[in-house]
N, C-alpha and C positions, 0 to 999 in steps of 0.2 A: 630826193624828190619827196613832194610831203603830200601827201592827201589831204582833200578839202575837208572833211570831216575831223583827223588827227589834229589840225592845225593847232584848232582854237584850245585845247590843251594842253598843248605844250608852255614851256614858261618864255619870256621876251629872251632870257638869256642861250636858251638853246637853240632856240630859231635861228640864233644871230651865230652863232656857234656852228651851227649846221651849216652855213653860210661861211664861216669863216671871218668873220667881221669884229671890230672891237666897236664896244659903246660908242665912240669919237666917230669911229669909221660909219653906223649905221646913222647917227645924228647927222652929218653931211649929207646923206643919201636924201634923210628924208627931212631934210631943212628946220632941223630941231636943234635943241639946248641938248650938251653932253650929259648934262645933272638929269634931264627928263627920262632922258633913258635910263639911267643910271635907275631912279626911282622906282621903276617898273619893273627892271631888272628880273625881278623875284616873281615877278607873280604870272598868274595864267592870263594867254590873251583873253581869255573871254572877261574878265576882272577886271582889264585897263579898262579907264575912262575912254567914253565914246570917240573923240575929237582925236584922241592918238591912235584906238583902237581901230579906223579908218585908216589911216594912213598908213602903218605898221601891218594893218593885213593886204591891203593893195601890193604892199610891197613884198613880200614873203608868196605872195601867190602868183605873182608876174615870173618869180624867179622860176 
């Protein structure tokens, strides 16, 4: 379980991690390119660009 506040720090790859999920697997989820996530991979949510950074946190907080 992640706290609203912890989120935005974490990197895209742990999230998805903490989830159990591969690149492929969360790009189906959230109706995206495998390469996109792929690209972000590395960085903190708060860093990703807006338009992914929506969608990516909708999803990680519903869970």
């Amino acid at each position: 379980m992640f706290f609203k506040f912890g989120i935005k720090n974490k990197t895209v790859k742990e999230l998805r991690k903490n989830q159990c999920l591969t690149a492929k697997e969360l790009a189906l989820r959230l109706k995206l390119d495998t390469i996109q996530i792929l690209k972000i991979d590395t960085m903190k949510l708060k860093d990703v660009p807006e338009p992914l950074k929506t969608k990516i946190t909708s999803y990680f907080r519903d869970r």
